[in-house]
BAVOVEX-547813 format. One record per residue: residue in three letters; x, y, z of N, C-alpha, C, O in turn. Coordinates in steps of 0.1 Angstrom, whole numbers, always signed. Atoms other than C-alpha are relative to their C-alpha. Layout:
BEGIN
nufi residu->ALA n_c1->X n_c2->Y n_c3->Z ca_c1->X ca_c2->Y ca_c3->Z c_c1->X c_c2->Y c_c3->Z o_c1->X o_c2->Y o_c3->Z
...
END
This chain:
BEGIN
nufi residu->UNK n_c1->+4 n_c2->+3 n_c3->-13 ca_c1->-464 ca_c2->-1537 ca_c3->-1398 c_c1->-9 c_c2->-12 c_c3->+1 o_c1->-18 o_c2->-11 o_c3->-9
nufi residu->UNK n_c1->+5 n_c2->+12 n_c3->-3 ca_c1->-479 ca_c2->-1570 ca_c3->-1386 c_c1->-7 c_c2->-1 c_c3->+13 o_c1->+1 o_c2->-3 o_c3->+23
nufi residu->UNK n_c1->+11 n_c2->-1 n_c3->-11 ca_c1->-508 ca_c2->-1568 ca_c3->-1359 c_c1->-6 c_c2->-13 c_c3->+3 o_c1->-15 o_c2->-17 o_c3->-4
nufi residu->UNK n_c1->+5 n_c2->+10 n_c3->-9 ca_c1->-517 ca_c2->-1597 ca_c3->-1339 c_c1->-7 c_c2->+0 c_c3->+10 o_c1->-8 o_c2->+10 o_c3->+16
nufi residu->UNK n_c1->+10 n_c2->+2 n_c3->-15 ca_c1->-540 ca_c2->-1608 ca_c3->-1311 c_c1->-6 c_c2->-12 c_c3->+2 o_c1->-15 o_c2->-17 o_c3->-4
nufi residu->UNK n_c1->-3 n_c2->+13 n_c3->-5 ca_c1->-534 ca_c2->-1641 ca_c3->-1292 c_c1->-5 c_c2->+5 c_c3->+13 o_c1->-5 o_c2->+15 o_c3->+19
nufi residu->UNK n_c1->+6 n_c2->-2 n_c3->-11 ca_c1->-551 ca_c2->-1650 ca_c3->-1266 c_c1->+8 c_c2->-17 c_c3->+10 o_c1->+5 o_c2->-29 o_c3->+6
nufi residu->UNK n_c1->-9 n_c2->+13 n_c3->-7 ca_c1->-528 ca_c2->-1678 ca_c3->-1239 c_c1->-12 c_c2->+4 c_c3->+19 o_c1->-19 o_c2->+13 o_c3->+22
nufi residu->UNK n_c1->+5 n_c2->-5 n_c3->-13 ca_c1->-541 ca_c2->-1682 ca_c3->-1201 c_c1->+11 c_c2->-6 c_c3->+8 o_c1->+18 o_c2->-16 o_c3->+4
nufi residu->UNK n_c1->-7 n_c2->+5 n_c3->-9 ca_c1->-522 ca_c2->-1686 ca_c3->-1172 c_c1->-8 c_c2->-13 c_c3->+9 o_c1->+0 o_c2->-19 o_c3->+17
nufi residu->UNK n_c1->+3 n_c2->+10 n_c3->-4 ca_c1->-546 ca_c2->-1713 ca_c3->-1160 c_c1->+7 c_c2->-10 c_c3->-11 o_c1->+14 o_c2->-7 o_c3->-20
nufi residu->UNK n_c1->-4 n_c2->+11 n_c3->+9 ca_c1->-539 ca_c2->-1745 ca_c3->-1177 c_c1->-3 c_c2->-2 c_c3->-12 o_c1->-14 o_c2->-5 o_c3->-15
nufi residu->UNK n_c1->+4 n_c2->+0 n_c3->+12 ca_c1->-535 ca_c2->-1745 ca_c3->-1213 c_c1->+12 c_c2->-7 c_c3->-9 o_c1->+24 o_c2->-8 o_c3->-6
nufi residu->UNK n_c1->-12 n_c2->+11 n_c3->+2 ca_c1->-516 ca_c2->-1768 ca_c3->-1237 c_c1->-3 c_c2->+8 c_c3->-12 o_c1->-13 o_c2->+13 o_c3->-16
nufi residu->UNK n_c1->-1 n_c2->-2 n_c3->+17 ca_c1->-507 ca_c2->-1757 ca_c3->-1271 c_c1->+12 c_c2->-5 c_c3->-7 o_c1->+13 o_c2->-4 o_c3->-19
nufi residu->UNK n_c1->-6 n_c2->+3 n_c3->+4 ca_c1->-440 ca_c2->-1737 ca_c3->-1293 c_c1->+17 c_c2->-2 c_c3->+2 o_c1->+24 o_c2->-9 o_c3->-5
nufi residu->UNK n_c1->-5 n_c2->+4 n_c3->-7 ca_c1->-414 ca_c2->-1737 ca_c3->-1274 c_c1->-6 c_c2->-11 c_c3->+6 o_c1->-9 o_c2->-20 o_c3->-1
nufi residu->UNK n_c1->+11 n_c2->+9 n_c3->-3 ca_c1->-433 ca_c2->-1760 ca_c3->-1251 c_c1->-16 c_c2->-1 c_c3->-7 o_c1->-22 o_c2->-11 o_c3->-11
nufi residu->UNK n_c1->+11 n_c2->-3 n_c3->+7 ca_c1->-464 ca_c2->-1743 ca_c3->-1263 c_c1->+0 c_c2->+11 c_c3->-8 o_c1->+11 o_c2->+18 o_c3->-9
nufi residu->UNK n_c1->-3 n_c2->-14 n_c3->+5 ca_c1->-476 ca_c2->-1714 ca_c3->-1287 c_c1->-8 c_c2->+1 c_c3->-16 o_c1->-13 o_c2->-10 o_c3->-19
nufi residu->UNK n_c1->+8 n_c2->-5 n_c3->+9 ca_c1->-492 ca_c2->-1705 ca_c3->-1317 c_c1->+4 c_c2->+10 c_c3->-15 o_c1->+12 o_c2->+19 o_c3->-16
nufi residu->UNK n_c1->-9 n_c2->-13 n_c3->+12 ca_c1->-487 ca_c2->-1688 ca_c3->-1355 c_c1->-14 c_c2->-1 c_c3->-4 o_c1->-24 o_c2->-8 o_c3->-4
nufi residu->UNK n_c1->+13 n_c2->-5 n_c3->+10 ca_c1->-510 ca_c2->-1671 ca_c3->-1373 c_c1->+6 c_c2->+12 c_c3->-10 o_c1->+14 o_c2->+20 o_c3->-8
nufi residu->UNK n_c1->-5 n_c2->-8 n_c3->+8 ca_c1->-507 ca_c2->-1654 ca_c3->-1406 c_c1->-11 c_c2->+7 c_c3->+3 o_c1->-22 o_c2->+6 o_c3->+8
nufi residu->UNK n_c1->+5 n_c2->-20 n_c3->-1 ca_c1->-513 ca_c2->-1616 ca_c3->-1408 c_c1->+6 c_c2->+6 c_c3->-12 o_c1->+17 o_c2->+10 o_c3->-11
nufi residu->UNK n_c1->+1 n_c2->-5 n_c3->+16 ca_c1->-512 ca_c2->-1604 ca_c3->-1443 c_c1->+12 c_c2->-11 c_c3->-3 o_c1->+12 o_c2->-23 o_c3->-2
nufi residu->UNK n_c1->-14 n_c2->+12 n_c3->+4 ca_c1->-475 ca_c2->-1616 ca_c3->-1456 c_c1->+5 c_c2->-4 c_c3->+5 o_c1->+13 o_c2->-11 o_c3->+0
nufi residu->UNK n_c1->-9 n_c2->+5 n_c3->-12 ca_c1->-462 ca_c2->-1626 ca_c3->-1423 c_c1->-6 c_c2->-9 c_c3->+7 o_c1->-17 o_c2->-9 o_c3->+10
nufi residu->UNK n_c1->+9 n_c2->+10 n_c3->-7 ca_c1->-468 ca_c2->-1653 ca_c3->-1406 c_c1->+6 c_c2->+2 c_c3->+17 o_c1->+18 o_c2->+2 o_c3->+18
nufi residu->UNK n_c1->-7 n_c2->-4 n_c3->-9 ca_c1->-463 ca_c2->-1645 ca_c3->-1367 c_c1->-3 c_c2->-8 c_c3->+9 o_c1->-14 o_c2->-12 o_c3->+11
nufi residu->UNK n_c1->-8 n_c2->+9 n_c3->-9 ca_c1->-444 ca_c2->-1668 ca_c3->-1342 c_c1->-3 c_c2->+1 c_c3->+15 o_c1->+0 o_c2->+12 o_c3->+21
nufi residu->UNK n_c1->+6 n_c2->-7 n_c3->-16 ca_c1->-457 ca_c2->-1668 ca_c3->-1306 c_c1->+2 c_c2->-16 c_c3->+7 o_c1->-5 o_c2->-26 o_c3->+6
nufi residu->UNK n_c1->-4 n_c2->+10 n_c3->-10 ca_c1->-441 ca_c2->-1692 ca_c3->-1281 c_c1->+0 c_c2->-4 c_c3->+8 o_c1->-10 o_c2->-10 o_c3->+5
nufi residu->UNK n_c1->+2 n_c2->+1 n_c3->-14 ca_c1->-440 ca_c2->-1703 ca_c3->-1243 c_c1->+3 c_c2->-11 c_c3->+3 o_c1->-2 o_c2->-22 o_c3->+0
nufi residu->UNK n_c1->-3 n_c2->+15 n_c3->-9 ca_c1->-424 ca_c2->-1724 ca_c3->-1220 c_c1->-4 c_c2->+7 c_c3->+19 o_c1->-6 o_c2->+18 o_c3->+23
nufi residu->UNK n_c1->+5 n_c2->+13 n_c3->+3 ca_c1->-432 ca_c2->-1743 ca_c3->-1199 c_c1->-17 c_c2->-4 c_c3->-3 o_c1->-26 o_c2->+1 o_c3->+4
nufi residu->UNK n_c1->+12 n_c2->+5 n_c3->+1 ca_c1->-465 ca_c2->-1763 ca_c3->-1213 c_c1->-7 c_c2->+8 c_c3->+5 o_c1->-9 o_c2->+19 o_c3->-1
nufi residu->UNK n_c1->+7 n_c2->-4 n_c3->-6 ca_c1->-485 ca_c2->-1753 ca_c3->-1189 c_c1->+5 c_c2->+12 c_c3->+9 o_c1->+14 o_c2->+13 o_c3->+17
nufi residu->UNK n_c1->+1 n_c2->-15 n_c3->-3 ca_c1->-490 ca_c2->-1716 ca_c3->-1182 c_c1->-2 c_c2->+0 c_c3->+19 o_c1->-11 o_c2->-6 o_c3->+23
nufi residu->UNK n_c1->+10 n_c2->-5 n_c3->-14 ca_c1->-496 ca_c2->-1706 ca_c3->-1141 c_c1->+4 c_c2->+10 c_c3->+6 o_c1->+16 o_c2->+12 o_c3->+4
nufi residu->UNK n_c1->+3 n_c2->-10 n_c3->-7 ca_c1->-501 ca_c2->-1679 ca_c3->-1121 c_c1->+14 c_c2->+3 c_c3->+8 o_c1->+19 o_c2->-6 o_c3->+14
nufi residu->UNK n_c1->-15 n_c2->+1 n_c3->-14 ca_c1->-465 ca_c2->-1666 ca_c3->-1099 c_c1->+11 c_c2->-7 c_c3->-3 o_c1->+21 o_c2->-8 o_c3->+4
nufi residu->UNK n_c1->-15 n_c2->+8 n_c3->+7 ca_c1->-440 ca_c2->-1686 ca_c3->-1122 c_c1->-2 c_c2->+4 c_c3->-12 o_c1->-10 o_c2->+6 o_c3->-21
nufi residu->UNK n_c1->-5 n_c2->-7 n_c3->+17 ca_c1->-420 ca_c2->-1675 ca_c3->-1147 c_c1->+0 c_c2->-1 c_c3->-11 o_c1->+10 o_c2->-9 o_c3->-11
nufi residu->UNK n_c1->+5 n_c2->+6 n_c3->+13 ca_c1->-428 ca_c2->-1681 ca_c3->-1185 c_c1->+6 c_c2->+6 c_c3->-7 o_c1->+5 o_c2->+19 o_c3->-7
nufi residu->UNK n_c1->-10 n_c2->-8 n_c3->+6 ca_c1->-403 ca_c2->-1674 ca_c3->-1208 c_c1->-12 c_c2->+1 c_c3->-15 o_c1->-18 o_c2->-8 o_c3->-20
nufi residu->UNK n_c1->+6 n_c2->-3 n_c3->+17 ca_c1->-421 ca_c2->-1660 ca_c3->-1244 c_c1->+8 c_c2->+8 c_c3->-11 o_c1->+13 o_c2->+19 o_c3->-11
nufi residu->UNK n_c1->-2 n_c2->-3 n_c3->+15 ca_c1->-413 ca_c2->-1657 ca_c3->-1279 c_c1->-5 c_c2->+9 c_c3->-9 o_c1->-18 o_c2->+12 o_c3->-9
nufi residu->UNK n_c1->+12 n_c2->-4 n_c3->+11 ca_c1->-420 ca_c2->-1637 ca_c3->-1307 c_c1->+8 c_c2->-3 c_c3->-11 o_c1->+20 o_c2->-6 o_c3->-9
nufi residu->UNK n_c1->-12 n_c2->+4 n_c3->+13 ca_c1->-406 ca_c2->-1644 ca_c3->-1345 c_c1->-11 c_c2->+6 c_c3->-11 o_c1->-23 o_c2->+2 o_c3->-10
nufi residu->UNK n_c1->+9 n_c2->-5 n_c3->+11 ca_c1->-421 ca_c2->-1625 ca_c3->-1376 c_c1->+8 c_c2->-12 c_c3->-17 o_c1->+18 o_c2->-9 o_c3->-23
nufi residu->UNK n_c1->+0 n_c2->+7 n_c3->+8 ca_c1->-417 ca_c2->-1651 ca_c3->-1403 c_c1->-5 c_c2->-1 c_c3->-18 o_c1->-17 o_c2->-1 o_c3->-22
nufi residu->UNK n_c1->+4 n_c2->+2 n_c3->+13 ca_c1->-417 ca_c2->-1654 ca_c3->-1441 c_c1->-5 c_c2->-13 c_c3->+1 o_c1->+3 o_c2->-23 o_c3->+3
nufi residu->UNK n_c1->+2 n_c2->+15 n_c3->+3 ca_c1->-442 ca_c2->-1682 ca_c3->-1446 c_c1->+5 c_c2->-10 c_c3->-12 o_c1->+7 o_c2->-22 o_c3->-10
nufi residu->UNK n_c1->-6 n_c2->+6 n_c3->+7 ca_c1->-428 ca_c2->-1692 ca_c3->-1477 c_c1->+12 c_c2->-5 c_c3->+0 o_c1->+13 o_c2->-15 o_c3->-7
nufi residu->UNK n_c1->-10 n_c2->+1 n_c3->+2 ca_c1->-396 ca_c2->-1694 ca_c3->-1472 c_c1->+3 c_c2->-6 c_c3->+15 o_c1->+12 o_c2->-15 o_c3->+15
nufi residu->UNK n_c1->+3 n_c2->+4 n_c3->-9 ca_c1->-403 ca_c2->-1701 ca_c3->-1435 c_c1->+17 c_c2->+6 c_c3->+11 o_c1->+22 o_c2->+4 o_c3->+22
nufi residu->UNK n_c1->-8 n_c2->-7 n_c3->-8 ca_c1->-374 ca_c2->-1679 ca_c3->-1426 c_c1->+1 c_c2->+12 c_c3->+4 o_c1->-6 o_c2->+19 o_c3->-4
nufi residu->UNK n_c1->+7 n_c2->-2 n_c3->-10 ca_c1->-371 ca_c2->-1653 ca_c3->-1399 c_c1->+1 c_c2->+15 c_c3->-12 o_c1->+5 o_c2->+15 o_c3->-24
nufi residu->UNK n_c1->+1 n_c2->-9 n_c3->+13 ca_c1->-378 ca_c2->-1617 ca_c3->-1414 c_c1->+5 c_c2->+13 c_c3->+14 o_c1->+1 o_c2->+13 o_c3->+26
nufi residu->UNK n_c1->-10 n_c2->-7 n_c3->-5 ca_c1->-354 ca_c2->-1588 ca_c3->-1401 c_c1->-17 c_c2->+14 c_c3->+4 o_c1->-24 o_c2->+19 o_c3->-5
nufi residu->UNK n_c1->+8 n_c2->-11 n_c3->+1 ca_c1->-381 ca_c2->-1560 ca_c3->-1378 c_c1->+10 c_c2->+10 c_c3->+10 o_c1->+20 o_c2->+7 o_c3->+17
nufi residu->UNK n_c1->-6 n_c2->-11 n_c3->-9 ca_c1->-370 ca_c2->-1530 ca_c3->-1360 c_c1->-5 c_c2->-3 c_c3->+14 o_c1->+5 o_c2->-4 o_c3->+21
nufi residu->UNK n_c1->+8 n_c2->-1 n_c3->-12 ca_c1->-393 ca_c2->-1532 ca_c3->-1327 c_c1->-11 c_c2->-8 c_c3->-1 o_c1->-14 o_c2->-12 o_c3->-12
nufi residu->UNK n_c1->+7 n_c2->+6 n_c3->-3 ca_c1->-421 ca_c2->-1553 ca_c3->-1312 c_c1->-7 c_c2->+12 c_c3->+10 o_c1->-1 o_c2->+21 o_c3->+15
nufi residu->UNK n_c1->+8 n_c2->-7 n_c3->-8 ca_c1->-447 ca_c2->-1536 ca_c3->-1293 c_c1->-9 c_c2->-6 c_c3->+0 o_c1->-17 o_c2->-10 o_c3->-9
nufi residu->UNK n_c1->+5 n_c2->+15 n_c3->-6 ca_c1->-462 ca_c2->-1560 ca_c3->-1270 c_c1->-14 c_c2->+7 c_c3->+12 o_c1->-11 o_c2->+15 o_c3->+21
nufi residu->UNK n_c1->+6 n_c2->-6 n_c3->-12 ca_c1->-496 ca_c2->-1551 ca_c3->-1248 c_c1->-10 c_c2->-15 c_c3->+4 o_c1->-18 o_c2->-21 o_c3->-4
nufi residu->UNK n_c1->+6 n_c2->+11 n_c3->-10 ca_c1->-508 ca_c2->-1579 ca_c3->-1222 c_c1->-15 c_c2->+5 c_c3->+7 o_c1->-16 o_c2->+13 o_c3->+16
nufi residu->UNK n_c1->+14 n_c2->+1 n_c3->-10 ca_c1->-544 ca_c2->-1579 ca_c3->-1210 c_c1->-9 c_c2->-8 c_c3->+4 o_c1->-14 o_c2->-16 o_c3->-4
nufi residu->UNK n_c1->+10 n_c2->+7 n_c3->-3 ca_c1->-569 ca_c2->-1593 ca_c3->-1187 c_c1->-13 c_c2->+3 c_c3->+2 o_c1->-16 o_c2->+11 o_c3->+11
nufi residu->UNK n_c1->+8 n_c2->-7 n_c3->+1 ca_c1->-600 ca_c2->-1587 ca_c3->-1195 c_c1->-3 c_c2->+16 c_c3->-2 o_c1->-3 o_c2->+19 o_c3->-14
nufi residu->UNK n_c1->-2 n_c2->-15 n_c3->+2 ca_c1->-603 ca_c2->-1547 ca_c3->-1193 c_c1->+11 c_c2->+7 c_c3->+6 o_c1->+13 o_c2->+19 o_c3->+5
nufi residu->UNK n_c1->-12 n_c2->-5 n_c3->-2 ca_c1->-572 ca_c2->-1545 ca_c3->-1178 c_c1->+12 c_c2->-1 c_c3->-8 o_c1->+15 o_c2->-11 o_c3->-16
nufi residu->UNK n_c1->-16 n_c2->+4 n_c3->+8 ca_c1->-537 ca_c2->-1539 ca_c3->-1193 c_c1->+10 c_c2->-7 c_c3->+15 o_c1->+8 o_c2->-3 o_c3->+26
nufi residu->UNK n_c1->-7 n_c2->+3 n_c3->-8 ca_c1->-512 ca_c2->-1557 ca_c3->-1174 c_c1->+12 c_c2->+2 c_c3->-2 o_c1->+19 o_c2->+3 o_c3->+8
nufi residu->UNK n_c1->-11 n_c2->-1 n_c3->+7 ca_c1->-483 ca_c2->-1552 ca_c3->-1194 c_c1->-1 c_c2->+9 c_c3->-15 o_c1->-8 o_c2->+5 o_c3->-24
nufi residu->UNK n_c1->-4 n_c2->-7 n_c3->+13 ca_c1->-474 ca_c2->-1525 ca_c3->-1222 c_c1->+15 c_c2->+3 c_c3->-4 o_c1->+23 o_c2->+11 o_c3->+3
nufi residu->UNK n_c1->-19 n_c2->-8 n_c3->-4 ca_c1->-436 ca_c2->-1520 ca_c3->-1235 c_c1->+3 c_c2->-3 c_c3->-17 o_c1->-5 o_c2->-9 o_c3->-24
nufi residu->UNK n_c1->-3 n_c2->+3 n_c3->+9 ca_c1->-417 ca_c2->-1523 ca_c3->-1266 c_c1->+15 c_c2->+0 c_c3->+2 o_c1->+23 o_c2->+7 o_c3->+8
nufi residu->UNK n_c1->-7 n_c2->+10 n_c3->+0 ca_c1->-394 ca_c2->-1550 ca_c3->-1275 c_c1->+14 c_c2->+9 c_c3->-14 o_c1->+12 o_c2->+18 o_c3->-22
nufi residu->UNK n_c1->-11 n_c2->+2 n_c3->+8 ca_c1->-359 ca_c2->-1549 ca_c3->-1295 c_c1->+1 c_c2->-9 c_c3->-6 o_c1->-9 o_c2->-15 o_c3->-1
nufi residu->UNK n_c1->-4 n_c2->+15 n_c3->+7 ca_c1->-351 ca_c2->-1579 ca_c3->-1314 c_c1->+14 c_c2->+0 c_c3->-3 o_c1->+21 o_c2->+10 o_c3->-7
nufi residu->UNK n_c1->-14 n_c2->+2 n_c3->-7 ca_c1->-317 ca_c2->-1601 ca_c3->-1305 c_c1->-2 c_c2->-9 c_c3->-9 o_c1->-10 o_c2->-19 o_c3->-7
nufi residu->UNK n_c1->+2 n_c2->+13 n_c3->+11 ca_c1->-311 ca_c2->-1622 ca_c3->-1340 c_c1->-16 c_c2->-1 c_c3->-6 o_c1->-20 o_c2->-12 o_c3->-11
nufi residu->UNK n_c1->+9 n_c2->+3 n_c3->+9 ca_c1->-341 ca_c2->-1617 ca_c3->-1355 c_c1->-15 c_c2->-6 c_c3->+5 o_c1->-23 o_c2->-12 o_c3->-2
nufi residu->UNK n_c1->+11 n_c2->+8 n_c3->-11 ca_c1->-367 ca_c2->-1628 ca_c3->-1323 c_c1->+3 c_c2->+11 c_c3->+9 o_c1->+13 o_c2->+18 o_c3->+9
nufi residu->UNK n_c1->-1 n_c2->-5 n_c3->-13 ca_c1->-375 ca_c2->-1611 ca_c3->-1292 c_c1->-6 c_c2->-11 c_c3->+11 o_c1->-17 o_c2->-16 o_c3->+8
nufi residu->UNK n_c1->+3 n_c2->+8 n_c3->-10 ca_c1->-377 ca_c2->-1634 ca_c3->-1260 c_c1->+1 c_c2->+7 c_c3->+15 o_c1->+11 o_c2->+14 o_c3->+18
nufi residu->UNK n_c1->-1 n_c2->-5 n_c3->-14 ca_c1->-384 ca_c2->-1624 ca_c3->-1223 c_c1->-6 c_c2->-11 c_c3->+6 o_c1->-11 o_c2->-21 o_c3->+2
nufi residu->UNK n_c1->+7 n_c2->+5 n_c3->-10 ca_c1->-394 ca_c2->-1637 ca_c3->-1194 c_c1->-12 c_c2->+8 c_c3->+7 o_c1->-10 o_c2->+19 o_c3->+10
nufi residu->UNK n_c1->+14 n_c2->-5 n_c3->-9 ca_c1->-431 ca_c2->-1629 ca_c3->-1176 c_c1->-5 c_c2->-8 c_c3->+10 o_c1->-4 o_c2->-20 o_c3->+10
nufi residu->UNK n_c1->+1 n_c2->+8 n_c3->-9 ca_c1->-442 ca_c2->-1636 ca_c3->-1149 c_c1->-17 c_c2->+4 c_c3->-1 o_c1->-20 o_c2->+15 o_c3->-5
nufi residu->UNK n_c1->+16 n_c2->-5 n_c3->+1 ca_c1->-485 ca_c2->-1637 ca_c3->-1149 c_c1->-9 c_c2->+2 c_c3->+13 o_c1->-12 o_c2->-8 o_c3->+21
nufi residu->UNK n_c1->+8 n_c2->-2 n_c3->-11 ca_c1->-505 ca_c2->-1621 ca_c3->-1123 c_c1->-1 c_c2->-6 c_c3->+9 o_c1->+3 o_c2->-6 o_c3->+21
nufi residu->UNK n_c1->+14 n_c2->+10 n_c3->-4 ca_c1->-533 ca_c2->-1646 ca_c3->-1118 c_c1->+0 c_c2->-11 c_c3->-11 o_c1->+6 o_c2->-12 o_c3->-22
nufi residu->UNK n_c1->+6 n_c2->+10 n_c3->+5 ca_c1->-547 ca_c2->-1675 ca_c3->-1128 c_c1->-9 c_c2->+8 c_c3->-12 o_c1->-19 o_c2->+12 o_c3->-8
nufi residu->UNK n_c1->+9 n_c2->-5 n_c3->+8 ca_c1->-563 ca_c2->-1659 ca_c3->-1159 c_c1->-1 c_c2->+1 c_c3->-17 o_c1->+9 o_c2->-4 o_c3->-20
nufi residu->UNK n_c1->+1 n_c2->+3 n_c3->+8 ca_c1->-571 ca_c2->-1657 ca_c3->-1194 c_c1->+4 c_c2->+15 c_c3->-7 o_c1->-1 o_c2->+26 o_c3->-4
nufi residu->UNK n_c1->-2 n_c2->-15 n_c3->+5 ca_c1->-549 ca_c2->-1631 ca_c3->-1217 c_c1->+2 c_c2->+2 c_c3->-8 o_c1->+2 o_c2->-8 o_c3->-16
nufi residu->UNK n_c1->-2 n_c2->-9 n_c3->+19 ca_c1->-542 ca_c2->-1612 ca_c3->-1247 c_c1->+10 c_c2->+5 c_c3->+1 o_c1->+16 o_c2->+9 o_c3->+11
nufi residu->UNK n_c1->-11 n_c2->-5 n_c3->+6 ca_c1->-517 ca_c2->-1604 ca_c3->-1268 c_c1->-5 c_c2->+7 c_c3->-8 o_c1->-15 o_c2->+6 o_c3->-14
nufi residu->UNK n_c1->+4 n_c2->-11 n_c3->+14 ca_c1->-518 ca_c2->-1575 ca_c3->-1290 c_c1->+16 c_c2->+4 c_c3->-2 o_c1->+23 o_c2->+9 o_c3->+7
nufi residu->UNK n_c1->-10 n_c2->-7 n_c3->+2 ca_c1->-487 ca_c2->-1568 ca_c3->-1311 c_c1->+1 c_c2->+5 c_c3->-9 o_c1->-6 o_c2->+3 o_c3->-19
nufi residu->UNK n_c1->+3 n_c2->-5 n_c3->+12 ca_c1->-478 ca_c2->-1547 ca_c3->-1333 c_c1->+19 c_c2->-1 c_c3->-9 o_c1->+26 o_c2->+7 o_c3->-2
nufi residu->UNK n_c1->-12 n_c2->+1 n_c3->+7 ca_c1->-442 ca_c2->-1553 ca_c3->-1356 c_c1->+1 c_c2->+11 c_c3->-7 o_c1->+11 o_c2->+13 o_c3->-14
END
């Protein structure tokens, strides 16, 4: 299992798809994506996830994603994901204008 915690905002933020972020977590290096560029508030943002062999830099086969969105002390989102090819992708839509967390767990 591979435990993450990304933090994106729906105000204006520039960072894999358009934007997005990896970070290794023990042997995995974990894939975190987003279109378009710039995050906002009431439009739709499609996101990535991909659990990745850094070495090898290819994708690595998990059963489930379990995905929890929050703002500040709120949850805004809790659910768990399937994986279609070896990624899970959705669409979200964000609140507010605000700054949020990812917490996942593979």
């Amino acid at each position: 299992m591979a435990c993450l915690l990304l933090v994106a905002s729906a105000s204006p933020v520039l960072a894999h798809l358009d934007g997005g972020e990896d970070k290794q977590v023990g042997e995995y290096l974990v894939d975190f994506g987003y279109s378009p560029e710039v995050l906002s508030d009431q439009e739709k943002a499609l996101l990535s996830f991909n659990l990745v062999n850094p070495e090898t830099e290819e994708a690595v086969d998990f059963s489930h994603l379990w995905l929890r969105v929050s703002a500040g002390d709120a949850v805004v989102f809790a659910g768990t994901f399937y994986p279609d090819e070896k990624h899970v992708v959705f669409i979200y839509l964000f609140p507010s204008g605000d700054e949020y967390e990812f917490y996942t767990a593979f």
